[in-house]
N, C-alpha and C positions, 0 to 999 in steps of 0.2 A: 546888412547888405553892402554897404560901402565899404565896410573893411572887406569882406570879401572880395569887391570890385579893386580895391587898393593892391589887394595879394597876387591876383591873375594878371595885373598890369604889370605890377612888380616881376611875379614868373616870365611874362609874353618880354619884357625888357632885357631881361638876363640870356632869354633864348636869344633875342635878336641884338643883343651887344653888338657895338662894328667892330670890326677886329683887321687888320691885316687880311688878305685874299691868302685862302692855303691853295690856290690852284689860279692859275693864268687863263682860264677857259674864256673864251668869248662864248654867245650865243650861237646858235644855227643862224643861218642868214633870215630865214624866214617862215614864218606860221602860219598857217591859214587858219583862223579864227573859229572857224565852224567846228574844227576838228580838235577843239580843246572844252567845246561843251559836252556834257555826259558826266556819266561819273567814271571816277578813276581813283582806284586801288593802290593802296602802297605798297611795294613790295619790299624795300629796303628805304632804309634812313640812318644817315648820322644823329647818334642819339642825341637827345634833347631835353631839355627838360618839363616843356609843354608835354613832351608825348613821352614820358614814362610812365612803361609800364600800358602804354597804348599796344592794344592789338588789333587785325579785322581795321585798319585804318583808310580812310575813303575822301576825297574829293568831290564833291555833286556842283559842277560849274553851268551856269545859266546865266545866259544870255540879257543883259536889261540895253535899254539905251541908252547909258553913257558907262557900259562896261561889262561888267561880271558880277552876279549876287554867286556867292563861294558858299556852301558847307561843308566847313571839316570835320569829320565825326571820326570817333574809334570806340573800340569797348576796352572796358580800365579792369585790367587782372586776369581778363582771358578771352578768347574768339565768342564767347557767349556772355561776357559780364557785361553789366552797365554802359550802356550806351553815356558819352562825354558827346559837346558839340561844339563849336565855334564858327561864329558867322562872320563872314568876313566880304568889303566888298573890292575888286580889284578892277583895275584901270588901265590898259595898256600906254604904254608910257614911251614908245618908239614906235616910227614907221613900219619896222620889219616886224612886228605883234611879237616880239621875243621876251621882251622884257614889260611887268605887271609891276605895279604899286599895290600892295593889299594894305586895306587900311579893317583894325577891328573894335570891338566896340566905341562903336560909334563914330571914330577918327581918332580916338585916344591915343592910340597904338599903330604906326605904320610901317611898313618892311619894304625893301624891293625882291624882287624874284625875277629870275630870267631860267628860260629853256635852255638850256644847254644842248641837248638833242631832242629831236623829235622823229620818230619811227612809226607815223600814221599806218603801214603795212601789214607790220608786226604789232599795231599797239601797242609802244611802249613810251617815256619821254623821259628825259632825266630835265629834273628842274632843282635849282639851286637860289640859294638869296642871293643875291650880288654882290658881298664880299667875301662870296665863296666860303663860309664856314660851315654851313648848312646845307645839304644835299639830299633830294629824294629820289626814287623808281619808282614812275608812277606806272601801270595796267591799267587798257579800260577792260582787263579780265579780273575775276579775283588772282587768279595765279598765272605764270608766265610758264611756257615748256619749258625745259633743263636747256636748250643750247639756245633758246631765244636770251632769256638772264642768263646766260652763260654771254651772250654775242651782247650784252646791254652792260654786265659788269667789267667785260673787257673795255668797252668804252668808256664806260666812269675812268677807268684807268690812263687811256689815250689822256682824256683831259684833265688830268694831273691831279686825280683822288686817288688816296689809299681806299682800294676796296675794302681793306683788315678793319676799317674802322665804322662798316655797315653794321646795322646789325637789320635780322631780319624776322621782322615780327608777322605771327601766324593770323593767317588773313582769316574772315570772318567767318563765321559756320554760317549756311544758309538755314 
């Protein structure tokens, strides 16, 4: 059990290495906190190596009092394989709710993440760690119309990501 525990830290460490910012983006100015519980769907991601080979990927964000209880879950090999999970609990860490501290098991492991957009309207939000190496598309649908991710990947792009380096993994069969 603890070497296992030793590997997945090791993993969650290499994904979350700080590295230089590949993108200049600030946050959106501001988040209304309500509108970031639910679940929500990946639609794209810079690959990773926590989530390879993840498909059918989801966020389930709830509400506690002093933050966010997070489940990350996908299925490993295809929209119907084995469910993976990680729990993770998050903090908001600024006045304008943009930017989260996730910390996972147990505090062993901690990240920052910030919003880079948010499209309450459209559901949709792009969210990235904070030194920008890592980028998501989250939906609170499983999948997005053609010109809404067409209007959300143009934006990755405004804030200075290569879209070429998404890739986009097949959401989950109901």
């Amino acid at each position: 059990m603890l070497k296992r525990l030793f590997v997945i830290v090791a993993a969650l460490g290499a994904v979350f290495a700080a590295v230089p910012a590949s993108a200049g983006s600030e946050p959106v100015r501001q988040v209304e906190l309500t509108s970031m519980m639910g679940r929500w769907y990946e639609v794209a991601r810079v690959p990773n190596q926590l989530q390879r080979g993840c498909t059918g990927g989801a966020s389930e964000w709830t509400r506690t009092k002093d933050g966010f209880s997070v489940v990350q879950s996908c299925h490993k090999g295809a929209p119907n394989g084995p469910v993976s999970q990680w729990r993770a609990k998050a903090r908001v860490s600024d006045p304008s709710n943009t930017k989260f501290k996730m910390t996972f098991f147990g505090g062993l492991v901690s990240q920052d993440y910030q919003v880079l957009d948010h499209r309450p309207g459209e559901g949709w939000l792009i969210l990235s760690t904070r030194d920008g190496k890592y980028l998501w598309l989250m939906s609170q649908k499983p999948t997005l119309p053609a010109p809404i991710k067409a209007e959300a990947i143009s934006r990755i792009r405004q804030l200075g990501f290569d879209p070429g380096r998404l890739e986009f993994p097949s959401p989950a069969r109901s």
